[in-house]
N, C-alpha and C positions, 0 to 999 in steps of 0.2 A: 489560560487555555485558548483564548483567543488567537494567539500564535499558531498553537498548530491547527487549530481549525483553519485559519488566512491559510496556509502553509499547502497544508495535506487535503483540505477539504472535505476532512470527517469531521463530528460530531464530536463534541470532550466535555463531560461532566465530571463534578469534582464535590468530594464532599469528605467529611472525618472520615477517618478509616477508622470503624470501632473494635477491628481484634486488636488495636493497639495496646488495650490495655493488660492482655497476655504477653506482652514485650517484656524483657526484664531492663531491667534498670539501665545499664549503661547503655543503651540502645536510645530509652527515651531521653538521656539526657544529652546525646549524640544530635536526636533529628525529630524534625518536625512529620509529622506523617501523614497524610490524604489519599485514598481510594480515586481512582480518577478511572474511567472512561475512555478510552479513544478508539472511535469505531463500535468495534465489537470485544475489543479488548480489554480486558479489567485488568488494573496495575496499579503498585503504590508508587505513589510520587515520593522521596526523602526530600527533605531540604535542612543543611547541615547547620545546628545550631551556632556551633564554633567552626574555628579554624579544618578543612578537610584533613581526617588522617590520609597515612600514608596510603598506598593499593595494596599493602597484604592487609595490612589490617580491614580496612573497605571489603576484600574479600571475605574475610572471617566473618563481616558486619553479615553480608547476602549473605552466605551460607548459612548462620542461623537465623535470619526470616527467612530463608527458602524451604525450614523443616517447619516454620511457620502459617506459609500462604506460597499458595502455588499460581498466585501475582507476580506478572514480570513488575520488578524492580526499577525504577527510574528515578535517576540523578536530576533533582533540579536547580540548578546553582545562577548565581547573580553574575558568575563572570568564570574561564576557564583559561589557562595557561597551555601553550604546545606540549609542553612536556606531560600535564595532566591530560589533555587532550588525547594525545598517544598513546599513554599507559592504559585511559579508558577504552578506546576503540582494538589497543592488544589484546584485552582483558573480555572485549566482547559487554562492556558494562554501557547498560543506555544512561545520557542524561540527556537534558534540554538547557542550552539557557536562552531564553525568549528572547525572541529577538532578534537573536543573532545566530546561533547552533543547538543542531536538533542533531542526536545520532539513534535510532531506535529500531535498532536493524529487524526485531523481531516484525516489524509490518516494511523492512526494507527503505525504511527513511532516514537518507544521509541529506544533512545539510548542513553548510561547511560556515558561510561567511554571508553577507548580506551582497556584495558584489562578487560578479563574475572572477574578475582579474584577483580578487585575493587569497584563490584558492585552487589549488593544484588539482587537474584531473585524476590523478589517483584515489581523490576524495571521496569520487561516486562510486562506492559501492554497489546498487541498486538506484535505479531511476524513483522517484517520488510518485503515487498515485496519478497527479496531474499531470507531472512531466509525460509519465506513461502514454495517457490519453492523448498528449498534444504531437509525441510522436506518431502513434498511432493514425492520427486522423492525418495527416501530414506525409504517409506511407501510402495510406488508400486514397488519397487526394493523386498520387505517383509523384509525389515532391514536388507540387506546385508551391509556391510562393505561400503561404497560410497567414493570416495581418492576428494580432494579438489580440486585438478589443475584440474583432468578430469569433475568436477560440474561446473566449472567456465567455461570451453572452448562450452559446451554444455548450458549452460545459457546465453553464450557469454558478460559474464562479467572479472571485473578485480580481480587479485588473492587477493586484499586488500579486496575489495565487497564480495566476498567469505569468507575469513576469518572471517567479520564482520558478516555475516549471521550465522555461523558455530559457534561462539563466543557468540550471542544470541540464541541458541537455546540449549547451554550448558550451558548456563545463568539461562536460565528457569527450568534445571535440565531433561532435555528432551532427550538429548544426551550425548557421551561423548566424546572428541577427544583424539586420538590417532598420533603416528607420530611411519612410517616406515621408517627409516634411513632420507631423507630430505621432502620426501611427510606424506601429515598429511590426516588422515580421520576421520568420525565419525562412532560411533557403538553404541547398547545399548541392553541392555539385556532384556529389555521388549518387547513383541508382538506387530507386528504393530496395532493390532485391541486395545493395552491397549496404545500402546501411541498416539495414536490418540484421543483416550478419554483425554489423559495426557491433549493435546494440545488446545483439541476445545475451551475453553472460549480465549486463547491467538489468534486464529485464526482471520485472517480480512478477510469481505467479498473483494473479488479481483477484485468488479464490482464499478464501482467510480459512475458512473450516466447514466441512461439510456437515448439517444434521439430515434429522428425517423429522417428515412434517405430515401431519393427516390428510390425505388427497380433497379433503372436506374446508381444509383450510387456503386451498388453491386460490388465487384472486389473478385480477388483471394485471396486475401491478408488478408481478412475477414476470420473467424471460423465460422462454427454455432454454438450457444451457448445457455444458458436458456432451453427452454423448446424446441426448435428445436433439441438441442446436446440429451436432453433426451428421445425424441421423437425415435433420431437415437439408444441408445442404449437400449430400453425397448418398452413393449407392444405400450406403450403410443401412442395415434394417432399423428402427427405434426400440430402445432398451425395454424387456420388460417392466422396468425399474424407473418411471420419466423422471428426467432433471431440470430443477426449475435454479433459478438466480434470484436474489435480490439484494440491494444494498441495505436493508433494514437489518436491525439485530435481532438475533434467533428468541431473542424475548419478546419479539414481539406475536410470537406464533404458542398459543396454548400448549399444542400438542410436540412442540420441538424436542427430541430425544437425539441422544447420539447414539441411540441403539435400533435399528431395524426393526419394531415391533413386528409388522406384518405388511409384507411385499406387496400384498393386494389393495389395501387400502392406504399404504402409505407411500408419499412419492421422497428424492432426494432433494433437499432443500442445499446450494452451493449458498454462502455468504462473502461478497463482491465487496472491492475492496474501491470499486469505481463501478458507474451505470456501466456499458459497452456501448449499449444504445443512444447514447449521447454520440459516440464517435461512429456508428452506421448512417445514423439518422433513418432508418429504414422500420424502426420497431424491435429489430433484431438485434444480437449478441454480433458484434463486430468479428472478421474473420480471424484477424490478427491476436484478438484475445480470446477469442476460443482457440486457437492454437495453443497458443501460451498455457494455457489453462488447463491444458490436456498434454502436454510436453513431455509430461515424467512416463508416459503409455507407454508399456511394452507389449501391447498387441499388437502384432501386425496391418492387420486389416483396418485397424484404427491411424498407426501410422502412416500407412499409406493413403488415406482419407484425407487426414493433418496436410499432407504432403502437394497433395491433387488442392488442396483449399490456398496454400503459399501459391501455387501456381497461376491459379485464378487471378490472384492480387498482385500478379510481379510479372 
């Protein structure tokens, strides 16, 4: 799990998956099985005893753990071929192999090869957590020059996670890196207002799932986010409803529900797939990802808010 922790810079724990032994037979003699963690995510890891079958059959495999566990599924394999490769990413099927490829789209994380050059732009699907941020900060900077050790010490990640982010984002043809005698950075020669355009279909929204949380349970450690954060920064009134962020898991909040008990005393808890705050550095939810965050809106008034906040920034 180390890998996508370096990688993604969430959290992965790993342990027996114990409905395994409601599996029938040919399943357990198929794969190896583990409960795994990533983020906020619960998901079973397979890792194939023998030789991989084919991909119908693989599909038969999900489809009944899927009447099973309503765990996304993940492939974890020691090594993968183009042609498996392919069939998995047609197929919409995550695996990992450490180290070297991650495809796990359900949290928008494509990652192809360990080097830049040996993997096609078309790869990136979605930007990575980090990559996100480093674009991000690198838009509100207005595409100044950004050096990589100082992105990584400020994101508070490691110099491998950094390069990986910085790696995919010159993957997508979005940047380009540079190296000053031993520090390396990115630059590009287009406007942040046109490479933001470049970027938004590779973009992931940075909100995993929304609960509701006791307004009793409120702390420091929370943002306001959604339409509270936008409420602070435009005409906008503030929701009766406040919304708060935080990168912690909705376990860690007693009273987490994903049912609305009561308006009054409960606020909206958003779960952040990345601080924002890291890439403001102000305290606040950065504008760029509250936009993003808010994208799918079909109110007006909101849109137009969204719209007046990209202007600010570009």
């Amino acid at each position: 799990m180390e890998y996508i922790k370096e990688t993604l810079g969430l959290n992965c724990t790993r342990k027996k998956w114990a409905e395994q032994t409601k599996l029938p037979y040919f399943l357990l003699n198929e794969y190896n099985f583990e409960a795994v963690t990533i983020g906020s995510q619960d998901c079973i890891f397979l890792k194939p005893k023998n030789k991989l079958a084919n991909i119908s059959t693989i599909k038969k495999h999900l489809n009944r753990l899927s009447e099973l566990s309503a765990c996304y599924i993940v492939f974890e394999l020691s090594g993968i071929t183009r042609q498996r490769k392919a069939s998995f990413i047609e197929a919409k099927i995550p695996f990992a192999v450490p180290g070297k490829q991650l495809y796990l789209p359900f949290i928008g994380a494509v990652l192809s090869e360990r080097n830049d050059a040996d993997v096609s732009s078309t790869d990136v699907e979605k930007l990575m957590p980090s990559a996100q941020m480093l674009l991000f900060a690198f838009l509100i900077n207005k595409n100044e020059p950004i050096y990589l050790s100082e992105a990584a010490k400020r994101f508070g990640i490691t110099a491998m996670s950094i390069s990986r982010a910085a790696g995919q984002l010159v993957q997508a043809h979005l940047v380009e890196r540079k190296n000053q005698g031993v520090q390396k950075f990115i630059i590009t020669e287009t406007t942040p207002a046109e490479l933001f355009s470049l970027a938004k279909p590779r973009l992931v929204n940075p909100v995993r799932k929304e609960v509701f949380i006791s307004r009793s349970e409120l702390n420091l450690n929370l943002f306001p986010a959604g339409l509270s954060a936008l409420s602070d920064a435009s005409m906008l009134n503030p929701p009766s409803l406040p919304v708060y962020g935080t990168t912690a898991n909705e376990k860690s909040f007693v009273s987490a529900t994903t049912e609305l008990l009561d308006s009054e005393t409960f606020a909206a808890l958003q779960i952040w797939r990345y601080d924002p705050r890291l890439i403001s550095q102000n305290g606040k939810i950065d504008a760029l990802s509250l936009y993003i965050s808010m994208a799918e809106s079909t109110d007006e008034r909101i849109e137009k808010a969204l719209e007046e906040l990209l202007q600010e920034v570009f």
